[in-house]
C-alpha positions as CSV (number, residue, x, y, z in Angstrom):
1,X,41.2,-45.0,56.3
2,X,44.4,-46.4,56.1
3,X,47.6,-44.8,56.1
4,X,46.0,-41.3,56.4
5,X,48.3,-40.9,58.9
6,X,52.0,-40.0,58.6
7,X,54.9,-42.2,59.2
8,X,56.1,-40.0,61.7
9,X,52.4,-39.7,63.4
10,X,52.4,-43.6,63.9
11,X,55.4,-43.6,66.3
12,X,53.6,-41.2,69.1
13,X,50.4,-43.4,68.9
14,X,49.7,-46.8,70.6
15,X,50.6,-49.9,68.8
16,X,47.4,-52.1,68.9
17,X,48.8,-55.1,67.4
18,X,49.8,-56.6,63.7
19,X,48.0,-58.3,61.3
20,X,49.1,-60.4,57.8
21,X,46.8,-60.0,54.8
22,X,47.0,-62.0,51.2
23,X,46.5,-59.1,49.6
24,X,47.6,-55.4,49.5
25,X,45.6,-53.9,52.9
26,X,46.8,-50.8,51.8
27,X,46.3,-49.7,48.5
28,X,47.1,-46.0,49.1
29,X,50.6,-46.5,51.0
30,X,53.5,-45.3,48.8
31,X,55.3,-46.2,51.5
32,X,53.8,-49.9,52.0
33,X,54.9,-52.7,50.5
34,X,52.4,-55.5,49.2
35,X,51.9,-58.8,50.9
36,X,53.3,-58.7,54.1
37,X,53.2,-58.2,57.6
38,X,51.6,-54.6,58.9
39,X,51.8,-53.2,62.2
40,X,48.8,-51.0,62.9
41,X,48.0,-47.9,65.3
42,X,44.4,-46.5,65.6
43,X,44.1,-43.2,67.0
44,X,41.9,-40.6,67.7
45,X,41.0,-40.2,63.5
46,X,42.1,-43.4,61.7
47,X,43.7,-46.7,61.6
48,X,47.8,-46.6,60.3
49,X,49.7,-49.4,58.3
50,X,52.7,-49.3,58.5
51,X,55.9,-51.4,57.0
52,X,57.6,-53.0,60.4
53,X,61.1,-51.8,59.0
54,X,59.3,-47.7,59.4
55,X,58.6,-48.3,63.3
């Protein structure tokens, strides 16, 4: 589910909070960076991770 959503997407949705993972929580982000800090939106459809440099 993650990062189904665009970049862009993210930005008009509410930010829910952040959470740090040891591992790569998103796999399927080009746009993601590994270990690190992730700020993440759910809307209607999915749940978004998100670089905190992108928001």
């Amino acid at each position: 589910m993650c990062c189904s959503l665009h970049p862009s997407t993210l930005k008009a949705s509410i930010i829910v909070g952040t959470y740090r993972s040891l591992v790569s929580p998103c796999p399927s982000c080009p746009f993601a960076p590994l270990p690190q800090e992730y700020t993440f939106a759910r809307s209607v459809t999915a749940t978004v991770c998100l670089h905190p440099l992108d928001i």
